[in-house]
N, C-alpha and C positions, 0 to 999 in steps of 0.2 A: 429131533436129533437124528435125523435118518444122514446118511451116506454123504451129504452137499457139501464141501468147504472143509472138511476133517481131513486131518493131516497124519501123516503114519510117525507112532508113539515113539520117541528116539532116549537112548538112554543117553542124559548130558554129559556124563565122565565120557563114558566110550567114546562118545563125540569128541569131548576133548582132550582124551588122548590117542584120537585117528590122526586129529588134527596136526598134535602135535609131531607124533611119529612123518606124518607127511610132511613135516615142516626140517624136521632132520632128515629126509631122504634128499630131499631139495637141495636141502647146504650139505649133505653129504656129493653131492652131485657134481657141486658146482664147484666143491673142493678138488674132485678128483679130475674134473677138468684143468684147474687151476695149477695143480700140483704131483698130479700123479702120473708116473711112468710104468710102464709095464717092466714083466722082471726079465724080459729081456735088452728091453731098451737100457735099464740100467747095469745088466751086464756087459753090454755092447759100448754102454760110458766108460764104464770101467773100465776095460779095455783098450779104449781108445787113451783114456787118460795114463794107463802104463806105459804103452807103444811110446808116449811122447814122452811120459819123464825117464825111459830108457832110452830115448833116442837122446833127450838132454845130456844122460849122463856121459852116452859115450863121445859126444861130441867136449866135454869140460879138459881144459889143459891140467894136465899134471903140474904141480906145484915143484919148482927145480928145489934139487937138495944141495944145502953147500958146498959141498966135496963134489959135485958135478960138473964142476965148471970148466 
């Protein structure tokens, strides 16, 4: 049993919850590719999305009232 072919002693939990932890960084990853915005980009949406439902708004005909006519 001297030194040849011997492999360093590994605890199997820890292993398998390296594993796993690495397996959540990954789909964490790939989420945030997927899906995630920075918080200014999303302020920047936002914004933009006001600009235009106020620009809708002020562009909308007033409804006539009957005594206008």
């Amino acid at each position: 049993m001297t030194g040849t072919g011997s492999e360093k002693v590994i605890n199997l939990r820890a292993a398998r919850k390296a594993a796993a932890r690495d397996a959540a960084r990954r789909q964490g990853d790939e989420n945030a590719a997927k899906f995630g915005r920075s918080k200014a980009r999303k302020c920047a949406d936002d914004d933009a999305a006001g600009r235009a439902a106020r620009h809708l708004d002020q562009h909308l005909r007033q409804p006539s009232e009957p005594g206008d006519e």
